[in-house]
N, C-alpha and C positions, 0 to 999 in steps of 0.2 A: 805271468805277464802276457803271455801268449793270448790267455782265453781271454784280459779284459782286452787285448785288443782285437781280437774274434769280433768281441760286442762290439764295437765300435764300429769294427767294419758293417755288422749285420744291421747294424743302426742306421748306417750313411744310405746300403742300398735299400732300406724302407723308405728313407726317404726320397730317395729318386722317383721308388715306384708307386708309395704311399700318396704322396703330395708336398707342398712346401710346408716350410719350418713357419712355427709362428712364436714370434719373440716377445716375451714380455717381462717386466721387471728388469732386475739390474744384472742377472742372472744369466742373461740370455744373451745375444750378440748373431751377427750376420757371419758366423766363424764355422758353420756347422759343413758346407760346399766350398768349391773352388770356386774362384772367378778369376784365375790368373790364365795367362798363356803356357807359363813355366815357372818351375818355381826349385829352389836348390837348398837346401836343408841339409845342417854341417852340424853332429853331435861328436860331444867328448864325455865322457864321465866313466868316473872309478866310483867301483863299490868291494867294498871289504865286508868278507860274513864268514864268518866261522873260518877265520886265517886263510881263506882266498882271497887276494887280491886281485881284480879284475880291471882290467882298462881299456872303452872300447871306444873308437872312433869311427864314428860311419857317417856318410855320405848319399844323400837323396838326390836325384836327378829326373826332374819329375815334367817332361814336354807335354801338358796338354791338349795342346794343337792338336797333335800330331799320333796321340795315345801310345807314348812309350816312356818304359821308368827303367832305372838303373839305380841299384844301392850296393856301396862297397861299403863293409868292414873289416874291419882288424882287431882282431882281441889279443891282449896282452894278458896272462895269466899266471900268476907268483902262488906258488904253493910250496911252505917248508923249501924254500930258497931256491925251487926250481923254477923257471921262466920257460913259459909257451908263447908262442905267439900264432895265429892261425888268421889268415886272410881270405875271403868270399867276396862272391860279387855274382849279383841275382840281373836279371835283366828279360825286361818285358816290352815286348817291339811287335804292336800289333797282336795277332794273333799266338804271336810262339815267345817261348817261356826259356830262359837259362839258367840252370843254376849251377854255378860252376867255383872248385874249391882251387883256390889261387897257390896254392903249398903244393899241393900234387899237378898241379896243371890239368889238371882235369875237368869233364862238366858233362848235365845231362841237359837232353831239350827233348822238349814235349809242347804239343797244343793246347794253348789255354784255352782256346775260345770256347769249348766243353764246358771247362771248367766255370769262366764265365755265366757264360749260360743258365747254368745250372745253380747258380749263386743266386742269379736275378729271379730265376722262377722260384728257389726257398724263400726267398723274400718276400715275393710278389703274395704268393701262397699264405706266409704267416700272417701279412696284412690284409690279407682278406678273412682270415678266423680268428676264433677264440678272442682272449683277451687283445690282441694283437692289433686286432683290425683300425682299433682309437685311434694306433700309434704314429704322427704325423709330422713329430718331431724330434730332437735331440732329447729336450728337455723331457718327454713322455717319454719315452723309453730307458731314460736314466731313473728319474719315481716310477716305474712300472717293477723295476728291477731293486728297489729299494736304496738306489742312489738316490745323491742329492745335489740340485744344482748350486753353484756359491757365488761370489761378483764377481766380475772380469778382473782380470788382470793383466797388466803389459810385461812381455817379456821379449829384450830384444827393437824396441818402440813396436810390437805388434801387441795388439787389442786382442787378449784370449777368452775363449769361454770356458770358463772354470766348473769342474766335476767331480762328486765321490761318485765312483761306483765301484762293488764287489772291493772294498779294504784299499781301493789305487785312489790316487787323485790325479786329474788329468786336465795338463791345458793344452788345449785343441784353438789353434787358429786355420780357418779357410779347408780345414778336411786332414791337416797335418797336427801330430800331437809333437809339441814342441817341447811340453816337460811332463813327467810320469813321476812318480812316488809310490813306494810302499811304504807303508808306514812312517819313519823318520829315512827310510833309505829311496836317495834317488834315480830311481833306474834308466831316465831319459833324460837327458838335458840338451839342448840345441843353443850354439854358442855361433851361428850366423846363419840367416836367414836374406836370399836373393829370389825378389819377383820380375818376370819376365823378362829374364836373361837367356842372352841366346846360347844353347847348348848344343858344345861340340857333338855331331854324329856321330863321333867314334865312340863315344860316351857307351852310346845304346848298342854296339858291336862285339863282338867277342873276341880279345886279343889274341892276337898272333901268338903260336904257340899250345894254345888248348885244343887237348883233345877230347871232341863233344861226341856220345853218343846216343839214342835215343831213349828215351824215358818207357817204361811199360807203358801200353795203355789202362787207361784207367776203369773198365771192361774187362781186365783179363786177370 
């Protein structure tokens, strides 16, 4: 799951720094960017594989104004009749980064803005060579990759753009993927979706109580 959402992400900042999306057929949709102020993104889903049971709920907080995001989960974990459960919460405020494990009270922080940085220049980079350089859209870089695009679908009353790539299927509305699949298994589902709702401050803070230390850098 990780690496097709990698692509995704390396997708989105091609585009930024490539040029606009261009849409055509029934395939295609205005889903591929943001255009909200804020936006709140509320997932549940179980998945069962090989007598794990899994159950996870998480929570997107996403202020674009203002360039800060906050996602809590909670996983619920059944194995051979034992039960885990383990709670996180990531958060990105501006320049600095938290990721912090909600069971130990603990957490680390480091500077994104590096990180950043360094995203938008491999980007900027791969769209200027090789094969890369065409790639101007969602849809180009999903066939480039030997995905394939499919019709829209609504989930939630939102308008998605519907995608195979690399064995996932992914509905992407506005730069959020709202439902993921492997195979017959679902591994994202979003069961409420809020645009530009105003988001508590404290959202994007690190609760009382957590002990934050600093992150290595990423240099050393």
């Amino acid at each position: 799951m990780k690496t097709i959402i990698g692509a995704l992400l390396i997708s989105t900042t091609l585009l930024s720094c490539g040029g606009k999306s261009t849409n055509s057929g029934t395939s295609s949709s205005n889903n591929e960017t943001a255009d909200y102020n804020s936006i709140v993104v509320t997932y549940q889903n179980t998945v069962d594989m090989m007598g794990v049971k899994t159950t996870t709920n998480e929570t997107i907080w996403s202020d674009e104004k203002n360039n800060r995001k906050a996602t809590f989960t909670s996983t619920e974990t059944n194995f051979m009749g034992q039960n885990t459960k383990e709670e996180s919460l990531s958060i990105e405020n501006g320049d600095w980064g938290y990721n912090i494990n909600l069971n130990e009270k603990t957490g680390t922080k480091s500077n994104i803005k590096e990180m950043k940085s360094m995203a938008t220049a491999m980007a900027a980079g791969l769209a200027m060579s090789g094969d890369l350089k065409d790639i101007k859209s969602l849809k180009d870089f999903v066939e480039s990759n030997g995905g394939k695009m499919l019709p829209n679908e609504t989930i939630l009353g939102k308008e998605c753009t519907v995608y195979e790539l690399m064995g996932t299927k992914q509905w992407l509305y506005k730069g959020m993927v709202l439902k993921a699949m492997m195979g017959d298994k679902v591994m994202m589902n979003a069961v409420k979706v809020e645009e530009n709702v105003k988001i508590p401050a404290e959202k994007f803070e690190v609760p009382a109580g957590i002990t934050i230390t600093e992150a290595p850098e990423m240099n050393e």
